[in-house]
N, C-alpha and C positions, 0 to 999 in steps of 0.2 A: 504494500500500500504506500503510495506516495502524499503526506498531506504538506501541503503549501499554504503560507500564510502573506497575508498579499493587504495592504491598508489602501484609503485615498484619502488620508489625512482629513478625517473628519467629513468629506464631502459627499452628503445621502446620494445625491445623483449620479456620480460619477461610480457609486456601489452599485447602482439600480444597473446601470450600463455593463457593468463585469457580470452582472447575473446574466441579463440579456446576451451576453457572449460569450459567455459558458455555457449556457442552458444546454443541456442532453450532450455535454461532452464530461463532464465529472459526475462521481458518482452522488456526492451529496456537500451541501455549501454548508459551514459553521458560520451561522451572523454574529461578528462579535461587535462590542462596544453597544449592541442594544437590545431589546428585546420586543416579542409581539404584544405582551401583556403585561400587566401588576395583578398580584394575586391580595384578594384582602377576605379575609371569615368567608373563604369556603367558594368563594365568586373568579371570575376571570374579570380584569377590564383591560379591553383590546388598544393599543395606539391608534389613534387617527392613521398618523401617519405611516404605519407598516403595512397597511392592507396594500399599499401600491406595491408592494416586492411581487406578490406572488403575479401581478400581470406583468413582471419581467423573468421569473425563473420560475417558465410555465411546465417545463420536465423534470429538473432535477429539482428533490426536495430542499428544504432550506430549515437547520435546525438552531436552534438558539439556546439549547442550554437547559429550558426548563422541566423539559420531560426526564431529563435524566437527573437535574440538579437536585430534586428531593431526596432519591435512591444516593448517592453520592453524600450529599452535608449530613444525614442521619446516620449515614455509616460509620465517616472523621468525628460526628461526637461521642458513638458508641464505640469506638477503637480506642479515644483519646483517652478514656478513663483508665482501660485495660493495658493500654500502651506505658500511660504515666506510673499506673498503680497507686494516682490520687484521683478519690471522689470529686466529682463533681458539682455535689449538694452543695448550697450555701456563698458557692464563686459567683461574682459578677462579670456579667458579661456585657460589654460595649458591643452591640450588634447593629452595623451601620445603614442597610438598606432590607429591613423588613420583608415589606411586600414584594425583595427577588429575591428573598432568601427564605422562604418556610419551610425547607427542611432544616437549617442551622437554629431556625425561631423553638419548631417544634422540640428538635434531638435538645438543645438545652432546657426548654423547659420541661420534657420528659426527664432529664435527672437534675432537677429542682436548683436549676439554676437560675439568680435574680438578673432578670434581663432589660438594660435600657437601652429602647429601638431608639436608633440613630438617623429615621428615614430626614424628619425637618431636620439636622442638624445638616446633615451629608445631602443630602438632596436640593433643600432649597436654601441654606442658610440663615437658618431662622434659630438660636438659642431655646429649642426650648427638646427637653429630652420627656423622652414618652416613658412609665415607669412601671405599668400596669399593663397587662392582658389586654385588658375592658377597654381602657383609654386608646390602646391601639388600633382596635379593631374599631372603636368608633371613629377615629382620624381617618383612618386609612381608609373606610367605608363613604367618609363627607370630600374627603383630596382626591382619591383614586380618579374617579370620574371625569373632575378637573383636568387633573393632572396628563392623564392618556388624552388628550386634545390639543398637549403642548409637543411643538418638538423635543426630539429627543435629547438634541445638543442644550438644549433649557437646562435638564436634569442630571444628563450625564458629561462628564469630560471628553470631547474627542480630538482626535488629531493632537495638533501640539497643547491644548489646553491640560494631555494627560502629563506633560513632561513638567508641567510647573512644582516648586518648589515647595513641601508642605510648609503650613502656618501653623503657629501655635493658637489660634485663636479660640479652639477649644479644647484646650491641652486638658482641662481641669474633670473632664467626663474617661479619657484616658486612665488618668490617677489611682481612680477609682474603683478602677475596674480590671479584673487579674486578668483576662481573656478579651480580646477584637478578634472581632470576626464580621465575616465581609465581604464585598468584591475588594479587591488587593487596591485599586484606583482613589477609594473611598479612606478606607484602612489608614493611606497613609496622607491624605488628602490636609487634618490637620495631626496628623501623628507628632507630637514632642521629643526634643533628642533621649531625653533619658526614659529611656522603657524597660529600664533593668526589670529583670524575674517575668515579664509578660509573655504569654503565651496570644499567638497571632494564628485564628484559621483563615485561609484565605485561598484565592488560586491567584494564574496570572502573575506569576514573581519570575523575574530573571535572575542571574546569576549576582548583575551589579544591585536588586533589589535587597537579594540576601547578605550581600555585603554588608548595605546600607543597615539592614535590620540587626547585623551583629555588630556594628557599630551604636547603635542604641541602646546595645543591654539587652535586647528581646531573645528570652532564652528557649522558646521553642516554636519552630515554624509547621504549619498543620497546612499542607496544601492539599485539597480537595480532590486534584487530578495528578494524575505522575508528572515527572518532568521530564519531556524529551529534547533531546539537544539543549540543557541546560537552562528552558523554561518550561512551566508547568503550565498547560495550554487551560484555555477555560472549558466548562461544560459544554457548550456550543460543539469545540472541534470534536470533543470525548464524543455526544451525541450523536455528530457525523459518523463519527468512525465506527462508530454500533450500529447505525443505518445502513453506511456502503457494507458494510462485513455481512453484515444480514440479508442484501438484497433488498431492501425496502422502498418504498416510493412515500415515507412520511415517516412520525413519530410514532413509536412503539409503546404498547404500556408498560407500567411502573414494572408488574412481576418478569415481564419479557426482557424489561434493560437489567433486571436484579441478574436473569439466568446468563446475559452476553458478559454482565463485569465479571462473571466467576471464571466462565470459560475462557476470558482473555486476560484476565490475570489486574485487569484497571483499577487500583484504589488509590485510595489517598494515602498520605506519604507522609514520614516525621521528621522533622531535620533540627537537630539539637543541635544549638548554635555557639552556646558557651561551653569553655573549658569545661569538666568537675560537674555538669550539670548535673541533677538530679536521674534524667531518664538515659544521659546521653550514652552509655553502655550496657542499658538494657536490652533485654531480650526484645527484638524485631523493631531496637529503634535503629533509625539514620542517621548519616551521615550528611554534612552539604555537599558533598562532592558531586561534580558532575555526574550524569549517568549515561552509559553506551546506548546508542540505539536499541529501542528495545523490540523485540517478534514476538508480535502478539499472536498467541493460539490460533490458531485455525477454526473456523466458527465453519 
C-alpha cells in the first residue's frame, strides 16, 4: 500500500480540485484538517460547507477520521491505565475539542475521570471552561448548529495558521490538569513551557513535535494512531487505510473497524519521554524513537 500525504495550504478549493482529479484513481482519500460533522448527546451536525466534496470525489470514498476515531481514543484510554499501572479515577483531564472527540470524552469519563471540555477555549477563544456532563451537552446542543454553518478555517487552524507559535494565554487550565488530550493542533495551540509530569493523548505529532514536548517536561506521549515515517498520521488516513484494505466504497461500522485494527496490528502507541520515568521500562511501553516502515497484515 502506498499512502501519500499531499496539503494546499489551507485552500478548501484547491482540495475540492485534487478530489476531482483523483476520483476513481486511489483507493480511498483521508480528509485531514477537517471534518463532515460535530457530534453532540447522541446527534450528528453536518458542515455546510463539506456536502460540496462528495460532488467532487464522486468514486472514491473520502474518510475523515470519525468512524474509526471512537474505536481508536477508547482503546488509548483503556490501554493507558494498564500501560501506566496508575488509575485513572480522580485525574483531571484538559480535553480540548469535545464534540470530535467522544470517544476520549466517553473512555475518561468511563474511568471517573474529572473532565474540563476545552471546545470554547480551543475553538473559539472565549475563556470560559465547561466543567460538567450536563453543561456540555447543553453548549454543544445550543453552538453545534451554529457553528456547522461557519467555515471551517473559523474553527480550525489550517495551512500556515497550524505552524504558529503557542500562547500562554491559557496556561492556567493546563496547570490543573495531569492529562490533554486532543487533536495535537489544539493541544499545543496554548500549551505553557513547563509541562513537567503531564501526560498528553493526542495524534498528528512529528518527530520535531516530540522534541518540543520533551523539552517541556511532558512525561508521556499517548498517540492514538502508530507513527509511520516518524509521524503519527491522524484517524482520517488510519480510516483510509481500513477502507482501501477492505475493499470498500465508504465507512464501515464500529465492530467491523474493531475486527480490521486487530488483524493489522493499528493501535495506539506510548512514548515515554523523560529519563527514570515512571512507565518508561515497563512492560509494552515505548520508546521515541523513530519507527521502520511498518507491513500491515494482510486483511
Amino acid at each position: 500500500m502506498s499512502i501519500r500525504r499531499e496539503g494546499t495550504d489551507g485552500s478548501f478549493e484547491r482540495m475540492l480540485e485534487r478530489y476531482a482529479e483523483l476520483d476513481g484513481t486511489v483507493d480511498a482519500f483521508g480528509l485531514g484538517g477537517a471534518t463532515f460533522a460535530l457530534k453532540a448527546d447522541g446527534r450528528e451536525y453536518p458542515f455546510r460547507e463539506m456536502k460540496k466534496v462528495h460532488q467532487y470525489a464522486k468514486k472514491t470514498p473520502v474518510l475523515d477520521g470519525n468512524g474509526l476515531r471512537d474505536t481508536l481514543e477508547r482503546d488509548a484510554v483503556r490501554r493507558l491505565e494498564e500501560e501506566t499501572g496508575e488509575p485513572l479515577a480522580g485525574k483531571t483531564v484538559l480535553l480540548t475539542d469535545g464534540v470530535d472527540r467522544v470517544g476520549l470524552a466517553e473512555g475518561f469519563r468511563e474511568h471517573g475521570c474529572d473532565i474540563i471540555y476545552g471546545d470554547l477555549i480551543f475553538g473559539i477563544d472565549m475563556p470560559f471552561p465547561i466543567r460538567s456532563d450536563a453543561t456540555f451537552r447543553r453548549v454543544a446542543k445550543t453552538l453545534c448548529p451554529i457553528m456547522v454553518q461557519l467555515p471551517l478555517k473559523v474553527l480550525y487552524p489550517t495551512g500556515s495558521d497550524q505552524e504558529k507559535e503557542s500562547s500562554s494565554r491559557f496556561e492556567r487550565y493546563y496547570r490543573e490538569s495531569q492529562i490533554v488530550a486532543g487533536d495535537y493542533l489544539f493541544v499545543r495551540k496554548y500549551m505553557p513551557q513547563d509541562m513537567a509530569g503531564k501526560w498528553i493523548v493526542a495524534n498528528t505529532t512529528t518527530e520535531d513535535d516530540i522534541e518540543d514536548l520533551r523539552g517541556r517536561g511532558v512525561e508521556l506521549l499517548v498517540t492514538t494512531t502508530p507513527r509511520l515515517g516518524g509521524r503519527s498520521f491522524g484517524t482520517n488516513v488510519m480510516e483510509a487505510v481500513l477502507v482501501a484494505l477492505s475493499g470498500s466504497d465508504g465507512p464501515r461500522p464500529r465492530d467491523e473497524y474493531t475486527e480490521l485494527l486487530k488483524r493489522t496490528g493499528i493501535e495506539s502507541e506510548f512514548h515515554w519521554l523523560q529519563e527514570g520515568a515512571p512507565g518508561a521500562s515497563g512492560s509494552g511501553a515505548h520508546d521515541d524513537a523513530p519507527q521502520a516502515e511498518r507491513t500491515p497484515t494482510p486483511v
